[in-house]
Every structure is written in structure tokens, then in C-alpha cells.
C-alpha positions in Angstrom: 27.9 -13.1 38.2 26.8 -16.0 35.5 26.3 -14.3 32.3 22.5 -13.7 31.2 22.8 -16.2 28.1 23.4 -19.0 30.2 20.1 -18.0 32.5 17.6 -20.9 31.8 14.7 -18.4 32.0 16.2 -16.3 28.8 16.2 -19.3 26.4 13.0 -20.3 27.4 11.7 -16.9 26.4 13.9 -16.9 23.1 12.0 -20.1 22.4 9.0 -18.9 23.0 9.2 -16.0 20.8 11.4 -17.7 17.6 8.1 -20.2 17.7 5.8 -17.3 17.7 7.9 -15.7 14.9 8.1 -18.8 13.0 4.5 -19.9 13.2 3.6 -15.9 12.4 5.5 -16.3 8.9 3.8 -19.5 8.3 0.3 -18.1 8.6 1.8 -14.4 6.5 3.1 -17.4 3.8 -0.4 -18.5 3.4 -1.7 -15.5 3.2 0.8 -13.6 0.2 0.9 -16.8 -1.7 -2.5 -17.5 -2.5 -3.8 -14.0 -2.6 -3.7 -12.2 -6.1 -0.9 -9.5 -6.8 2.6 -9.9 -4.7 2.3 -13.6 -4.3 2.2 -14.4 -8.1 5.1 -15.9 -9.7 5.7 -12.3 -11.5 6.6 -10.5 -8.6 10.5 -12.2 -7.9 10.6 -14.6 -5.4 13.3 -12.5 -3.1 11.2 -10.0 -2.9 8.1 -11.9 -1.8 9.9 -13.5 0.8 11.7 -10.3 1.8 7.6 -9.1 2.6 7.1 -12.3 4.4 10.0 -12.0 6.4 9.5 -8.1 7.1 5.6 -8.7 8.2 6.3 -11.5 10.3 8.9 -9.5 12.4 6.2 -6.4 12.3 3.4 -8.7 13.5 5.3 -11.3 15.9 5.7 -9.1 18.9 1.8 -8.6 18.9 0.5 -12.2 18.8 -0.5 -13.8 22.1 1.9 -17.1 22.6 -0.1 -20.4 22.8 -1.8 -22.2 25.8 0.4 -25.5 25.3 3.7 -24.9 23.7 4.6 -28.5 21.5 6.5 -31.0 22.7 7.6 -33.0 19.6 7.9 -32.8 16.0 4.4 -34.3 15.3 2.5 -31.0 17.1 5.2 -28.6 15.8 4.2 -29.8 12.2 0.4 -29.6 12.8 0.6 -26.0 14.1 3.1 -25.4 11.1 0.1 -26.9 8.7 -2.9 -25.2 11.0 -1.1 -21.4 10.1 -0.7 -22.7 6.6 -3.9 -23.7 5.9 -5.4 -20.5 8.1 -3.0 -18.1 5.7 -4.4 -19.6 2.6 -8.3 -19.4 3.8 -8.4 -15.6 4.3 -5.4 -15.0 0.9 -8.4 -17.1 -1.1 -11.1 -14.8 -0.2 -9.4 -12.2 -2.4 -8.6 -14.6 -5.3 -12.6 -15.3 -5.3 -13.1 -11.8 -6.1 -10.8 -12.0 -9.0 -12.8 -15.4 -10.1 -15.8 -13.5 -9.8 -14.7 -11.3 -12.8 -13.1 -13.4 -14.4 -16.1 -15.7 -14.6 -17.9 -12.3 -15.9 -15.5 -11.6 -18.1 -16.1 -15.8 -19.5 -19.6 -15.2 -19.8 -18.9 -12.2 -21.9 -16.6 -13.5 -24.4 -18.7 -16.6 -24.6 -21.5 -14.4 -26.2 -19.1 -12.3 -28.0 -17.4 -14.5 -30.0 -13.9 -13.9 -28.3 -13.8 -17.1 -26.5 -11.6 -18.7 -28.5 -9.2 -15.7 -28.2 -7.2 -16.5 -24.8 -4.0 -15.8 -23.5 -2.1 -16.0 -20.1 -3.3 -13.7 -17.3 -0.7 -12.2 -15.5 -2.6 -11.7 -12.2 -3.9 -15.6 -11.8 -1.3 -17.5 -13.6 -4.1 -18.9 -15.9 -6.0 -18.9 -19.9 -8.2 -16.1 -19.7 -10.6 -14.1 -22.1 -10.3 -11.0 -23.3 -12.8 -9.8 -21.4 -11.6 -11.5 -18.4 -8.3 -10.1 -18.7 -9.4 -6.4 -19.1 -11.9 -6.7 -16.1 -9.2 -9.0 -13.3 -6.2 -6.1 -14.6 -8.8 -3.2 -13.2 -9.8 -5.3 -10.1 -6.5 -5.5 -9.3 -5.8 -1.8 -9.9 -8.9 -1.1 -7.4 -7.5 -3.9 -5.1 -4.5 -1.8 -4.7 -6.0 1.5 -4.5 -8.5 0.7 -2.1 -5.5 -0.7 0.5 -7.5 -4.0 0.6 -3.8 -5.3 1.6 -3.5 -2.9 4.9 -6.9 -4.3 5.3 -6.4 -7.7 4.8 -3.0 -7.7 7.3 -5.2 -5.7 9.9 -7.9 -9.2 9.5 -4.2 -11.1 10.0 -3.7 -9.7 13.1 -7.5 -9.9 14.4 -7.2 -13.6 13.2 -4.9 -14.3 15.6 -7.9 -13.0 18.4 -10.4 -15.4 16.6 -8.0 -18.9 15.6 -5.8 -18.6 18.2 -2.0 -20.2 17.5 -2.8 -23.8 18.6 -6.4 -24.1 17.9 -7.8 -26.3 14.6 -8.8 -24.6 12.0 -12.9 -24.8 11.7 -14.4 -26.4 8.8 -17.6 -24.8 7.3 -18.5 -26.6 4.1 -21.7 -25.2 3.5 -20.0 -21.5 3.7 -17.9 -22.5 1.5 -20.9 -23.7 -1.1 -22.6 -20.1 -0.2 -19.3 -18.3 -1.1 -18.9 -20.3 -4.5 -22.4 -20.0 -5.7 -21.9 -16.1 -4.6 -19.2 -15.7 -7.1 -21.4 -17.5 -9.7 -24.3 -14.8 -8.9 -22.1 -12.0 -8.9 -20.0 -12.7 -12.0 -23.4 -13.3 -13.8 -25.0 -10.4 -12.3 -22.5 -8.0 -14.2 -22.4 -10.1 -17.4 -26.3 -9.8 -17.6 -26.5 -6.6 -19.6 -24.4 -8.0 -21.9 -25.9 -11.0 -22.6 -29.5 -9.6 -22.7 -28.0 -7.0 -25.2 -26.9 -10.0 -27.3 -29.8 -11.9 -27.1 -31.9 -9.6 -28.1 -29.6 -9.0 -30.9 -29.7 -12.9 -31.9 -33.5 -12.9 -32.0 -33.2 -10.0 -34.5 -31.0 -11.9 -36.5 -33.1 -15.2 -36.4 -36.5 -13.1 -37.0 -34.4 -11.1 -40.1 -32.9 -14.4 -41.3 -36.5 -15.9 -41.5 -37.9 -13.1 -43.4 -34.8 -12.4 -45.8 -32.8 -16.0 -46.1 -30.5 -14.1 -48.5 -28.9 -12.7 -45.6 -25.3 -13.9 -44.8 -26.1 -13.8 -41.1 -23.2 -15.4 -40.0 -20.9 -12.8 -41.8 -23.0 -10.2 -40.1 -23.3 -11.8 -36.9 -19.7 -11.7 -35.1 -18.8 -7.9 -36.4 -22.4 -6.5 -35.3 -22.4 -8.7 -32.0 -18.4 -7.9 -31.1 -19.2 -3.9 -31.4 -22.1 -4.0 -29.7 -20.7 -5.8 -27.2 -18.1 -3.8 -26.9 -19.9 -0.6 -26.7 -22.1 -2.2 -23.9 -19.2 -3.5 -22.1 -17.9 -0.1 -22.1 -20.7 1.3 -20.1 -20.5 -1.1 -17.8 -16.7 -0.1 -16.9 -18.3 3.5 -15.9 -19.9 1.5 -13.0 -17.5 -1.0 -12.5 -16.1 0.6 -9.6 -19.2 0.8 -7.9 -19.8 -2.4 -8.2 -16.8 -4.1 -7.5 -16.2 -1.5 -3.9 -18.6 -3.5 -1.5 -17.1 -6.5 -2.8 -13.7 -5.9 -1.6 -14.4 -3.7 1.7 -16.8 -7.3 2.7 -13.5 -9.3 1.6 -11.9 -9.1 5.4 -15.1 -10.0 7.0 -15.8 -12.8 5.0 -11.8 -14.2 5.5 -12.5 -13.5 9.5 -15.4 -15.6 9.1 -14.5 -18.3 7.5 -12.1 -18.5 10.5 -14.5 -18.3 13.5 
């Protein structure tokens, strides 16, 4: 009886399924390194690819093969860049929310004097503001206790139902505007109370200087607009969560539809 490894019906099924498992991790790659939190450079690098590994084995069984398996290196490297690409679409839909804030947090700063007060963000790699860094350090502590992750592995899986392995990746420029003008909106929608409160407080100093010139207004300027900032920055973080919460539960919609 010839022995089942040398059946040519067995390694044509162990092909099928080491592709499927290798173009799975691809798309997982895309997806951990560009979305904020386990795919930065702080978490170690064994232990991002130790998730990658783990998730593709996890999701591999459940993906549908494709129609037209490849027949050379050329269409094995365009599905390998398709998953790639497809990975890093839905993982940036989460790093837009953090840009969102982070632009806030900018806008803030920019009023408050702090914006020449930056240092490196541990969440995006990247010079942030004070502001900015307080605000992105409690979206991602809302980001993980809202298990936008499970959420965002459960859109993997339904990804795979809408960009099927083998099919290009659609190209929707003007969504793509929409979404970057959104985050523009947004982030200026939660710096607004701020900046009002130091506008108004800018036009008192301008009517007071014109009245009283003796008035060292830019001594009193940065200590009265930093603590009043402050103060109304820190009702704002009593809402924060409110606010943010729609944001993230649309965040798997929006990656499915940039796919579709």
C-alpha cells in the first residue's frame, strides 16, 4: 500500500493550505504593523511576530482558498503585496483615530503655549504635544478596553468575505479625502471649547491692554491662558469617553469599507 505522503492529491492539498496560511499572515502583518499599540516598535519584535504567527494559524482554517491558485512568482508576489496592502488599509483606520487626537491635542497646545514643549510619543513613534500625548495615551487605554482589537480581527475575517484572496484591492480616493477631512473635523470639534475659552481670554487681554498699557500682558498672558487651559481641558476629559466611543465602534465599518 504506497504510503499517503507520496499520494499526489495530499501535497496538492498541503499546498493549498501552506498558501492560504502564508497569504493569511501577510494580510494579519498589515494589519498589527500599522495599527497603534502591539505593532509599535515598543512592544519586542518576538513577540509581535509570535501574534502574527498565532492569528494566522487561528484564522487560516476559516478562509475560503482562491478561484486561480498562481502559477509563477510574478502572481505569488502580487497576491503577497494585495494582503499587504489590504492589512495596512483596515490597521490605518485605527491609527486615524489616534491622528484625530493627536491633531486635538496640536490645536490645543498651539493656543496654550505648550507647543514648543514636545517629546516622543510612545504610541505613534512621533514629536507630539503635551496635550497630544495625554489625550493618544487615553485613546489607547479606551482602545484596549473597549476590545476594538477582537473587533478589528472579527472585520479580518469578514474581509476575507468582502476582498476575497486573489481579488485587487479597490481604490477609493475620494473616501479617502472624506476620511482625512473627518479627522480634521473631529480633532477640531473637541479642541473648540478650548480655543473659544482662549480667545475670548485674548480679547480681554487686547481690550485690558488698550485701556491700561502699563500692563505686562505678556507676563500675564502664558500663566493665565496655561491654567485656564488646563482647567478647561480637564472638563473635557470627563466627556472624553463619550466622545471618543462612536469613533472606535464605526472603526471596523469604516476598514470593511474601504475594502468593498
Amino acid at each position: 500500500m504506497p504510503s499517503p505522503l507520496q499520494s499526489p492529491a495530499v501535497w496538492a492539498f498541503t499546498q493549498v493550505r501552506v498558501l492560504i496560511w502564508m497569504l493569511t499572515l501577510v494580510r494579519m502583518t498589515g494589519l498589527m504593523a500599522s495599527m497603534p499599540g502591539f505593532g509599535q516598535t515598543r512592544v519586542p519584535l518576538m513577540i509581535r511576530v509570535a501574534l502574527v504567527v498565532m492569528f494566522a494559524l487561528v484564522l487560516a482554517p476559516v478562509v475560503p482558498p482562491p478561484r486561480e491558485l498562481p502559477d509563477g512568482i510574478y502572481q505569488l508576489a502580487g497576491l503577497l503585496v494585495t494582503e499587504l496592502a489590504a492589512g495596512i488599509v483596515m490597521g490605518l483606520c485605527v491609527a486615524l483615530v489616534i491622528d484625530t487626537v493627536a491633531f486635538a491635542g496640536q490645536l490645543m497646545d498651539t493656543q496654550m503655549g505648550y507647543a514648543f514643549v514636545q517629546f516622543l510619543d510612545p504610541v505613534s513613534a512621533h514629536p507630539v504635544s503635551v496635550s497630544g500625548a495625554l489625550l493618544t495615551q487615553l485613546t489607547m487605554i479606551f482602545i484596549l478596553v473597549s476590545g476594538l482589537y477582537h473587533q478589528m480581527i472579527l472585520a479580518l475575517v469578514e474581509s476575507y468575505r468582502i476582498l476575497p484572496i486573489g481579488q485587487g484591492l479597490p481604490l477609493h480616493p475620494l473616501a479617502l479625502v472624506a476620511q482625512m477631512g473627518l479627522i480634521m473635523v473631529r480633532g477640531f470639534q473637541l479642541a473648540f471649547p478650548v480655543i473659544l475659552t482662549l480667545f475670548l481670554i485674548d480679547v480681554m487681554e487686547g481690550i485690558s491692554g488698550k485701556y491700561m498699557p502699563q500692563l505686562q500682558l505678556i507676563q500675564l498672558s502664558f500663566p493665565i491662558k496655561i491654567g485656564v487651559g488646563l482647567t478647561v481641558l480637564g472638563i473635557l476629559l470627563r466627556e472624553f469617553s463619550a466622545w471618543i466611543r462612536p469613533m472606535l465602534e464605526d472603526v471596523p465599518r469604516t476598514a470593511l469599507r474601504f475594502l468593498s
